[in-house]
C-alpha positions as CSV (number, residue, x, y, z in Angstrom):
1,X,92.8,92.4,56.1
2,X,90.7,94.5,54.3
3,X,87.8,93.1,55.1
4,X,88.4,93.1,58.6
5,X,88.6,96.9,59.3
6,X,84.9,97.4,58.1
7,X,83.9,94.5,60.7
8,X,85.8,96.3,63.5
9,X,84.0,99.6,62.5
10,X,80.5,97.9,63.0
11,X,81.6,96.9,66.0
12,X,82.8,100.3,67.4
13,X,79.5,101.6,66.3
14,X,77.4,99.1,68.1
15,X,79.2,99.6,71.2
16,X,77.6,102.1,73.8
17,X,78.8,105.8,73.5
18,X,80.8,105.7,76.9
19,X,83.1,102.5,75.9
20,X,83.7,104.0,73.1
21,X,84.8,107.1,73.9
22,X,86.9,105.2,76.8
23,X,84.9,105.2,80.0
24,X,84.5,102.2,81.8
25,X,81.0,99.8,81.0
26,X,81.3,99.1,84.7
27,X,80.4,102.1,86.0
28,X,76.8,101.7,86.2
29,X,76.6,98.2,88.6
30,X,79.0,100.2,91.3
31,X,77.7,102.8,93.7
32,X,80.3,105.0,95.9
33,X,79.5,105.3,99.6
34,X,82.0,108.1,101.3
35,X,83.1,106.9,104.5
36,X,84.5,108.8,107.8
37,X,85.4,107.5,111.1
38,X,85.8,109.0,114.3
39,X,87.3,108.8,117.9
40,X,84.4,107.3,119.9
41,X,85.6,108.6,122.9
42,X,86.8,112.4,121.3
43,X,84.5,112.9,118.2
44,X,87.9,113.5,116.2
45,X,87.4,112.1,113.0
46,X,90.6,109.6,112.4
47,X,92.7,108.3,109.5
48,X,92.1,104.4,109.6
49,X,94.8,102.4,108.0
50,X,92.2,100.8,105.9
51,X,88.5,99.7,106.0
52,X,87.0,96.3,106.0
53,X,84.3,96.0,103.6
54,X,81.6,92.7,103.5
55,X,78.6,92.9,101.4
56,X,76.0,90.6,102.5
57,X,76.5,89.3,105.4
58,X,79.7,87.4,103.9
59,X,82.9,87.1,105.4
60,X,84.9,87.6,102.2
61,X,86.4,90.9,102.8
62,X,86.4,93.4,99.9
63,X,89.8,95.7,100.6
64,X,89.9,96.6,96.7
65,X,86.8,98.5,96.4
66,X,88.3,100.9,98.7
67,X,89.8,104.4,97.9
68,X,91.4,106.1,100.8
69,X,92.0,109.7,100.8
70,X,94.8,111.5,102.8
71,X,92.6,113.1,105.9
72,X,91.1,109.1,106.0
73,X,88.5,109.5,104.8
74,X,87.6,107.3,101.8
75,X,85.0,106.4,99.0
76,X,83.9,102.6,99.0
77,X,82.8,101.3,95.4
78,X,80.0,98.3,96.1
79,X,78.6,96.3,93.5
80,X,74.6,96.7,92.1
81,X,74.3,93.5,94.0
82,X,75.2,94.7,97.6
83,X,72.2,94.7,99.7
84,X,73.8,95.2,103.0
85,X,77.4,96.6,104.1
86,X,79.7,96.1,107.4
87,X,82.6,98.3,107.6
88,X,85.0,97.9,109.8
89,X,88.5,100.4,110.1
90,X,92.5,99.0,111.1
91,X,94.8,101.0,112.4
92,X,98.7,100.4,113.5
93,X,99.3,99.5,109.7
94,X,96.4,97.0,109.2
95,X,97.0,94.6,112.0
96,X,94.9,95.9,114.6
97,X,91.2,96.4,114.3
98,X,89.1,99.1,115.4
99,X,86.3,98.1,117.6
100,X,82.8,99.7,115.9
101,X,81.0,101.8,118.8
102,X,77.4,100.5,117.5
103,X,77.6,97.6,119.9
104,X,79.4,97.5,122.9
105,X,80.6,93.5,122.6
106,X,83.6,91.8,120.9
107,X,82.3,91.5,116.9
108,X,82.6,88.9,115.1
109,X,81.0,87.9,111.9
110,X,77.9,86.6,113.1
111,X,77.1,89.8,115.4
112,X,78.5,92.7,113.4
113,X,76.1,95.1,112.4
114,X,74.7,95.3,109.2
115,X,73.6,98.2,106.9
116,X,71.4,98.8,104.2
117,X,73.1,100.1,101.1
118,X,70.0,101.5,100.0
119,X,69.7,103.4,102.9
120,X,73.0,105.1,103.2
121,X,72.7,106.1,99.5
122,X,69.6,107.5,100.1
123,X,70.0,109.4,103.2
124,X,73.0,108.7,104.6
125,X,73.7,106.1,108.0
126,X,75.1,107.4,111.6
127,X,75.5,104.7,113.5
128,X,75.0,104.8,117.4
129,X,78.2,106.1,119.3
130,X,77.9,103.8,122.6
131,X,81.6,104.1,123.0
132,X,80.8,107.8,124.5
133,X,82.6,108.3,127.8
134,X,79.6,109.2,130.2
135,X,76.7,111.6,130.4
136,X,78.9,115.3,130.3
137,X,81.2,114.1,127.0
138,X,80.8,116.6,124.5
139,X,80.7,114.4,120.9
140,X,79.7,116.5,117.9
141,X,76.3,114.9,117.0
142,X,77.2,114.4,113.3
143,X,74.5,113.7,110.6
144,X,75.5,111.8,107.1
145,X,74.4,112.8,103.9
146,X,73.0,111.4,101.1
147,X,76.1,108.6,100.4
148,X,77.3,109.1,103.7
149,X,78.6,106.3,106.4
150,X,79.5,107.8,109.4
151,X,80.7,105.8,112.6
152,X,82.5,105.8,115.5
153,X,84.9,103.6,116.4
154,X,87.8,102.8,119.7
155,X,90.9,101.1,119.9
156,X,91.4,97.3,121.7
157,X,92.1,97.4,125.4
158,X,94.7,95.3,126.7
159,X,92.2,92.7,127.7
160,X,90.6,92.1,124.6
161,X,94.4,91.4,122.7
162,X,94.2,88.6,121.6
């Protein structure tokens, strides 16, 4: 026993500063991207139910990373290794999903709209709004920050239910 407590002390030492003193080690290969959707048809910003996040153009879809905040807006943790990011929003509890207004088709994994991490961390993505509801709409014209992903989004019609 006594011989172990010196070997646990080298170990402590060697161990960086920040585990240590009990932050995470993890904390450098994640980056936080601070997410808001709105009404594409209004330009009020919603609360989604949730967001879909996929990394890469992967279908795996990365719920976890996600930490929503009351006025639904939410901060998205992505790995080091995310070169690209889709999000999508749900609403009616998670089982219906929005419809992004950067396209105007049905999307589905292989046309879904793609984003460079690297650019929203750096100066911040607005996506196109091509939901707007003709010429004389008034829709705030909003401009992310540094970190930012802003985009609009609509709900289903009847006809595209499935």
């Amino acid at each position: 026993m006594g011989r172990l407590i010196p070997g646990f002390l080298a170990l402590l030492l060697t161990l960086p500063s920040t585990v240590a003193a009990g932050q995470t080690a993890a904390a450098p290969w994640r980056r936080t991207i601070h997410v808001r959707v709105y009404d594409g048809k209004t330009g009020s910003q919603i609360a989604p139910s949730m967001l879909i996040i996929r990394i890469n153009q992967q279908a795996p879809i990365h719920a976890d990373w996600v930490k929503m905040h009351f006025d639904g807006s939410a901060e998205v943790s992505v790995p080091a290794s995310a070169s690209v990011i889709s999000i999508q929003a749900s609403y009616d509890s998670s089982t219906e999903v929005y419809i992004n207004c950067d396209t105007d088709a049905v999307q589905t994994i292989s046309n879904r709209h793609w984003y460079k991490v690297s650019d929203i961390l750096d100066t911040g993505v607005t996506p196109p709004n091509l939901c707007k509801p003709g010429r004389h709409a008034v829709i705030p014209d909003l401009k992310a920050k540094p970190g930012e992903f802003l985009f609009f989004v609509r709900k289903r019609s009847w006809r595209e239910e499935d």
